[in-house]
N, C-alpha and C positions, 0 to 999 in steps of 0.2 A: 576361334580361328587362331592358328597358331601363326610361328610369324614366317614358317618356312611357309604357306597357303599365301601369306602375306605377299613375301617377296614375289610367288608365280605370279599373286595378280599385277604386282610392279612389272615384270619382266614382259608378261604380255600387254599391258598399256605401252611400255617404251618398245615393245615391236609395232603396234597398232601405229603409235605416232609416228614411226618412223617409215612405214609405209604407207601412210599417208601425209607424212611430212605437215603434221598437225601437231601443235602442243599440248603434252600429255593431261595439261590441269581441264582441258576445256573438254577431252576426251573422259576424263575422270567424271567430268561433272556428270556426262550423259550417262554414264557406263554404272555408275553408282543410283542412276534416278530407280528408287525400291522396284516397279513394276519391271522394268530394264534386267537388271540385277537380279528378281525372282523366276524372269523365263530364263536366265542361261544355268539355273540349279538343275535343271535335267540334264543338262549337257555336261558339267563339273562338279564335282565333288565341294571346290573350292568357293564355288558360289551358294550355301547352301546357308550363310547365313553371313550379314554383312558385316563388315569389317566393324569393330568398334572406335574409339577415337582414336586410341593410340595408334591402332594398327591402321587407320587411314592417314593419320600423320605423318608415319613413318611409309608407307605408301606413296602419297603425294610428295613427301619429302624427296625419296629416292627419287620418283620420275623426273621430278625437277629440278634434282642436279643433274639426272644423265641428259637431259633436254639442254642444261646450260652448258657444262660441259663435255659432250662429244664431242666437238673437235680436238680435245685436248686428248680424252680418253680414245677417239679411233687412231690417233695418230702415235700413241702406245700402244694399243693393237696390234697395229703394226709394224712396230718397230722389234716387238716380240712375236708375232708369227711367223717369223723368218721367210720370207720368201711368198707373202700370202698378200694379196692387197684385201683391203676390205670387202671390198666388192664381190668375191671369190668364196667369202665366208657365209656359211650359211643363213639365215635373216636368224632363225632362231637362236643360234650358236652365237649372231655378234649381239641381240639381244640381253642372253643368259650372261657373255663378256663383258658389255655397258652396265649391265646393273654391278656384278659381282668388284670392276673397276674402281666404280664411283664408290664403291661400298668400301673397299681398300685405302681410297685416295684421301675421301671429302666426308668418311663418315668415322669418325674415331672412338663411338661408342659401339661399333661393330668388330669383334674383333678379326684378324685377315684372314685365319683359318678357318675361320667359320663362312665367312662369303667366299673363300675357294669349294670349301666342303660341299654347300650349299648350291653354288652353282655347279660342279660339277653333278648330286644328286640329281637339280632339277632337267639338266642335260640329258640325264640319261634317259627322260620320259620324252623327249622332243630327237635327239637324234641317236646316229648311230655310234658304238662303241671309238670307231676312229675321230670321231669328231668328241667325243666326251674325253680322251684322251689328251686330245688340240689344246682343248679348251683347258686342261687344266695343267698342261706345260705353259699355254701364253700366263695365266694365271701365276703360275710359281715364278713365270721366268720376270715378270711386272715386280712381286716384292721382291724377289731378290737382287733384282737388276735396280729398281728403282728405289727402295727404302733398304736396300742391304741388309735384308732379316732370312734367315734362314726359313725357309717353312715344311711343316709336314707337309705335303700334299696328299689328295687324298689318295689311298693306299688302291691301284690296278686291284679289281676283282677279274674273275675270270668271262667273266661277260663284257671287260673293256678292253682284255687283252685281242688283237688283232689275230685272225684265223691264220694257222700256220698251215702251211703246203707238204 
């Protein structure tokens, strides 16, 4: 499993938990039980073999800092969506934002262009080009507003650019 498979499965336990306002370790524990975890391999690619340790590590690790700190991280969200309350934002979208945040903030062996890259990649299979766009303006606008680093962002392909009239 790679660690970009990795982070999907992070990104949907911290949507899971969040709509059902349950914490993500106790959601993990069910979600990883082998028989669990072998019927959704029909369904994803990414369940097709389970995580090894590292990658459950780093797994649980991420859920449980965006679980600790979201309130910290939505209210950076917010403050970089200009104009967007949280509420407004897609579940997946503020998902793919929670993880790719925490990854930015609390995790320093990750470097930041790679959880921008990343999250915007994973975005593009969950929503639509104006929302993968969103998401990687709030993204850029987070380090450079907040750690002062210039960042590549990920580079508009022609299928995130907005349909012209």
């Amino acid at each position: 499993m790679t660690r970009t498979a990795a982070r999907e499965i992070a990104i949907q336990l911290c949507f899971a938990a969040a709509s059902a306002d349950q914490e993500p370790g106790e959601l993990a524990d069910r979600f990883f039980d082998p028989a669990y975890y072998e019927s959704l391999s029909a369904e994803q690619e990414n369940f097709r073999e389970l995580p090894d340790e590292q990658q459950m590590a780093y797994i649980r690790r991420l859920t449980g800092l965006v679980w600790e700190k979201r309130g910290e991280i939505d209210e950076l969200i917010e403050r970089y969506a200009r104009g967007w309350r949280i509420e407004r934002i897609s579940r997946t979208a503020l998902a793919v934002l929670r993880c790719a945040v925490c990854e930015i903030l609390y995790m320093e062996d990750i470097p930041n262009a790679a959880a921008i890259n990343e999250a915007v990649e994973l975005c593009k299979g969950y929503d639509e080009p104006d929302t993968v766009a969103f998401v990687n303006g709030v993204l850029g606008g987070i380090v450079r507003g907040e750690l002062g680093e210039e960042t590549e962002q990920a580079a508009p392909t022609a299928e995130d650019a907005p349909a012209q009239e």
